[in-house]
C-alpha positions as CSV (number, residue, x, y, z in Angstrom):
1,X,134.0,159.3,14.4
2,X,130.9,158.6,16.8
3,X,129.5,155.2,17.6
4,X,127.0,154.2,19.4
5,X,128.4,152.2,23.0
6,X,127.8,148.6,22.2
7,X,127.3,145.7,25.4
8,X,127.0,148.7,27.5
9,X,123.9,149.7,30.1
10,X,123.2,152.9,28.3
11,X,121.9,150.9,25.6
12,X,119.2,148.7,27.5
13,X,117.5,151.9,28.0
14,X,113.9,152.5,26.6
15,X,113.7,155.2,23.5
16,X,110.5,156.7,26.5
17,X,112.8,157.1,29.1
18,X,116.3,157.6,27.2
19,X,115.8,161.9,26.9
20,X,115.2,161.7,30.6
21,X,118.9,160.0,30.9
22,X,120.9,162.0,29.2
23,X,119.0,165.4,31.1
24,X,120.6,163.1,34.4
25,X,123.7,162.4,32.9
26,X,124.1,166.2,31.9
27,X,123.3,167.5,35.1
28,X,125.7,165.1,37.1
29,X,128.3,166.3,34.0
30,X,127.7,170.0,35.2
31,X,127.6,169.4,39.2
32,X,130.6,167.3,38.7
33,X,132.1,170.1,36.7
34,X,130.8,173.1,38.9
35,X,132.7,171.3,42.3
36,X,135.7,170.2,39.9
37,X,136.0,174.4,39.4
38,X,135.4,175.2,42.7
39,X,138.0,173.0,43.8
40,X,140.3,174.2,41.9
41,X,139.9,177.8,42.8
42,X,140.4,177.1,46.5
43,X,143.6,175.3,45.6
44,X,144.7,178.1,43.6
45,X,143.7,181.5,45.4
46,X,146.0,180.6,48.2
47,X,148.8,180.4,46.1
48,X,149.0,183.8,46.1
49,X,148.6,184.7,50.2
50,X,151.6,182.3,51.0
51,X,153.6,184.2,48.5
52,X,152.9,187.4,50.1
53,X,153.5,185.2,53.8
54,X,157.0,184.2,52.8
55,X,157.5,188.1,51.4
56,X,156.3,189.2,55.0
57,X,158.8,186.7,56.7
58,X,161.5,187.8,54.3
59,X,161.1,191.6,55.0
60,X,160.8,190.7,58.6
61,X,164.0,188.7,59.1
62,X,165.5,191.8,57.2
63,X,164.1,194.4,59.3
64,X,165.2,192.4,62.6
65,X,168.4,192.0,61.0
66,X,168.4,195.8,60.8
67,X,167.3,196.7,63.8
68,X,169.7,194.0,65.5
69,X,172.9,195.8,64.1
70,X,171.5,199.0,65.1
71,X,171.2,198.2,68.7
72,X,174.6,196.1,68.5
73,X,176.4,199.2,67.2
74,X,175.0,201.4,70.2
75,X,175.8,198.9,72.4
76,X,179.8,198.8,70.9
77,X,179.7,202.5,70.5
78,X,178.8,202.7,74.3
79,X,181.4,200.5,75.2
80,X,184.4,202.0,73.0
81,X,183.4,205.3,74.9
82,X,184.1,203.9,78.0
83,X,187.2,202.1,76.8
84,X,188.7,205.2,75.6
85,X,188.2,207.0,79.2
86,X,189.6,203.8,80.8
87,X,192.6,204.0,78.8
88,X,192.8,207.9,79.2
89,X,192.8,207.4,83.0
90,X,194.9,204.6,82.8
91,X,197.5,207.1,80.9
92,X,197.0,209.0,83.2
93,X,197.8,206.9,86.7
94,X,201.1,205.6,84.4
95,X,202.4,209.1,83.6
96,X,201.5,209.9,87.1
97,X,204.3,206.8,88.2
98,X,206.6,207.5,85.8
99,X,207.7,210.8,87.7
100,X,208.6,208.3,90.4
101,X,210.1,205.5,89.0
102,X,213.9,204.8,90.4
103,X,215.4,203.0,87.0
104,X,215.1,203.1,83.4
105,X,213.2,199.4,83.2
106,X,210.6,200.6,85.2
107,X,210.4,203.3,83.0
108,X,210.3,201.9,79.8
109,X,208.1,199.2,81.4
110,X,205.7,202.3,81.9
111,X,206.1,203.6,78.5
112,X,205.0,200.5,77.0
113,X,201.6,200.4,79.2
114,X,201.2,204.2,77.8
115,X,201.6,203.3,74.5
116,X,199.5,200.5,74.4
117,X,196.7,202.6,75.8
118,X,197.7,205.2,73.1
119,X,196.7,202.4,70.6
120,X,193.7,201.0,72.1
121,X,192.3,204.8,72.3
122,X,193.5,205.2,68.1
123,X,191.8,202.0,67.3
124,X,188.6,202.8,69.2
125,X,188.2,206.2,67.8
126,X,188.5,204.6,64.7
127,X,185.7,202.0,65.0
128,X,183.8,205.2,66.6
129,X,184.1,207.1,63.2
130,X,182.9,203.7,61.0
131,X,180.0,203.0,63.5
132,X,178.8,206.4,63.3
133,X,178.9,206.3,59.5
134,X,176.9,202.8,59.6
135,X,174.3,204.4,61.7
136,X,173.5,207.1,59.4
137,X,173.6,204.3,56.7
138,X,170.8,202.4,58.3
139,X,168.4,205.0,59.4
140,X,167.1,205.2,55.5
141,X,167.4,201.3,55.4
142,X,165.5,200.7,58.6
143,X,162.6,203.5,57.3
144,X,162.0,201.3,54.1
145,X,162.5,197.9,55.7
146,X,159.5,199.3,57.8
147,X,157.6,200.8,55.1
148,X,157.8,197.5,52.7
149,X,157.5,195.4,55.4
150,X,154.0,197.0,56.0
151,X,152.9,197.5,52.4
152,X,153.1,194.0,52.1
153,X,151.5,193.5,55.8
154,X,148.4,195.4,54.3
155,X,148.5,193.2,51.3
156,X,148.4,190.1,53.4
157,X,145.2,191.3,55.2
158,X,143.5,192.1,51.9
159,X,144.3,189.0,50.1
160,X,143.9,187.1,53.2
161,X,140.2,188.5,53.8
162,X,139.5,187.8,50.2
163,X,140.4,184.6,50.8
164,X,138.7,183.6,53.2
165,X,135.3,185.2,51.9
166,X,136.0,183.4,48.6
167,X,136.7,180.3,50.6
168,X,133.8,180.6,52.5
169,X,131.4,181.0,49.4
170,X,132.7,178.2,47.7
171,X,132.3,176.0,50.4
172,X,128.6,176.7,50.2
173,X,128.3,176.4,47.1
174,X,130.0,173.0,46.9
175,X,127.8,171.5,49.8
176,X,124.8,172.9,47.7
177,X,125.6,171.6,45.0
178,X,127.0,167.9,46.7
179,X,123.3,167.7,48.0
180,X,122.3,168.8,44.6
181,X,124.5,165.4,43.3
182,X,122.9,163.2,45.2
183,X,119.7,163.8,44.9
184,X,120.2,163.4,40.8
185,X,122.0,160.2,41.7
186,X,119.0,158.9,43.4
187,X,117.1,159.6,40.4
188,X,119.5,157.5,38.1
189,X,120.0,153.7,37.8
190,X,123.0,152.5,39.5
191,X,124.1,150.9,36.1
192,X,124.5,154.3,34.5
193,X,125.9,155.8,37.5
194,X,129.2,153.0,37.5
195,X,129.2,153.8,33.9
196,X,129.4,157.2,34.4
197,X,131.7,157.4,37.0
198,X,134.0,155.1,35.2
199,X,134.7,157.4,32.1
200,X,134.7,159.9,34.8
201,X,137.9,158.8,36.5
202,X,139.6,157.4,33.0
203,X,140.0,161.1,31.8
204,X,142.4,163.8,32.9
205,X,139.7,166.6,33.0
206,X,136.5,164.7,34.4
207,X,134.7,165.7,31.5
208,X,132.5,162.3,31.2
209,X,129.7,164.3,29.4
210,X,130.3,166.7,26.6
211,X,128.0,169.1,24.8
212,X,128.1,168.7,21.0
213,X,128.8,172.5,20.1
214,X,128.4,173.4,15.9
215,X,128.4,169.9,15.0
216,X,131.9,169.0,16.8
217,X,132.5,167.3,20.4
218,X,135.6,168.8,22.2
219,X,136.6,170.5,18.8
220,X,136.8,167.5,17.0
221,X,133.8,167.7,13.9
222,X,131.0,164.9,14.4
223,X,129.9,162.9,10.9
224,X,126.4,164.8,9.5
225,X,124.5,161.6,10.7
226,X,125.8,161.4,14.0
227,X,124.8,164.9,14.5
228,X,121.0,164.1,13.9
229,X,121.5,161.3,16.0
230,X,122.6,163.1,18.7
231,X,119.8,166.3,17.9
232,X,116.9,163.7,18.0
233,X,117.9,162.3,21.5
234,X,117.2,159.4,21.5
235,X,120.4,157.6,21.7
236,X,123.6,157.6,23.7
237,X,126.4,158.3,21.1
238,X,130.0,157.6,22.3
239,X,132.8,159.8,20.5
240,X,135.2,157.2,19.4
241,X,138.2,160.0,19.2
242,X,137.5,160.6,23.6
243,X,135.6,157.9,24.6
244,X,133.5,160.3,26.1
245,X,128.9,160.6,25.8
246,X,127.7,163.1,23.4
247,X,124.9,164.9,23.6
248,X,122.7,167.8,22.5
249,X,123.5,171.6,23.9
250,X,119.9,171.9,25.1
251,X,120.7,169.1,28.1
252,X,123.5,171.2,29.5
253,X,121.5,174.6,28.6
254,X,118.6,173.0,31.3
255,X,121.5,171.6,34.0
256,X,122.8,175.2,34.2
257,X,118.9,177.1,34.3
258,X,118.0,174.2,37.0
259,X,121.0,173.5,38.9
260,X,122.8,177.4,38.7
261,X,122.5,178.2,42.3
């Protein structure tokens, strides 16, 4: 049901000067809505390039990761080399005493040292033969870390240059249109302007303004007599299901030929 807003500004205006209203009121409705849209899109669009930053920092800490482990297992490998020939020569130098020794505890004492170099050489050859395994392992991982890890370098800088033309153009737009705003602000009374702004901010989608579309505001079917109403312009109708103004298509059809930049 529709009612016409009772005790409210709209209704001290003049039937002469009422059509000239509701053209203001609809073109404030569609700047308002215009900027509302455009604000939106910037807060969405980079949604999508931090996603792809956090991919990029996740594929980097995975490629440094990579190549970390790589340059720690040349650096062990290097180092078990060298361990081995130090324990070789240190075989060496004990078999080399053990010709000379003068009793059997020196001997043995001897023996041990040999042995122990024995095991350091078994367990270094051993790491040798798993490190050498790892680094054929990695060589395909670190040639795909790299590859993905540019893929989704080169999606960055497309999304990212997208973004900031998009960004760009909006931004235009919006201070167009903001001048746009005010100069149809100037043109309306500050009554209808607090009004306006009022069921403005009382509604979750800004939609102060509506268009009556096949005799129905928002979806919701307008009586047969408040549809003439609202055709002959005349009048400020109120939608009693929204709170919200009605009025006829052809305002909105002239906001978006005058105001569409």
């Amino acid at each position: 049901m529709c009612r016409k807003l009772n005790q409210n500004p709209f209704n001290q205006v003049e039937f002469h000067s009422m059509k000239e209203v509701l053209q203001q009121l609809a073109n404030l409705q569609y700047i308002d809505s215009r900027i509302d849209e455009l604000k939106q899109l910037r807060g969405d669009l980079p949604e999508e390039v931090l996603d792809i930053e956090t991919d990029i920092a996740r594929k980097k800490n995975k490629l440094d990761k990579l190549e970390k482990e790589e340059t720690d297992l040349k650096v062990e490998f290097d180092k078990l080399k060298l361990d081995i020939t130090s324990s070789q020569e240190k075989m060496a130098k004990y078999e080399d005493q053990q010709m000379s020794v003068r009793n059997n505890r020196e001997y043995d004492a001897l023996t041990k040292e040999i042995e122990a170099q024995k095991q350091v050489i078994e367990n270094a050859q051993s790491r040798l033969e798993e490190i050498e395994k790892r680094q054929k392992e990695i060589e395909p991982e670190l040639e795909k870390a790299k590859a993905t890890l540019a893929d989704a370098q080169e999606r960055y800088d497309e999304k990212s240059s997208s973004l900031e033309t998009v960004v760009k153009s909006t931004e235009d737009e919006e201070d167009e249109l903001l001048k746009k705003r005010k100069e149809v602000e100037e043109e309306i009374d500050d009554r209808y302007i607090r009004s306006y702004k009022r069921l403005r901010n009382g509604l979750n989608n800004g939609m102060a303004v509506v268009a009556m579309d096949r005799g129905a505001a928002l979806g919701m079917a307008l009586p047969p007599q408040k549809q003439v109403e609202v055709r002959r312009k005349n009048k400020i109708i109120i939608d009693e299901n929204s709170g919200r103004i009605v009025v006829d298509q052809s305002f909105f059809d002239n906001a978006k030929e005058e105001l569409t930049l």
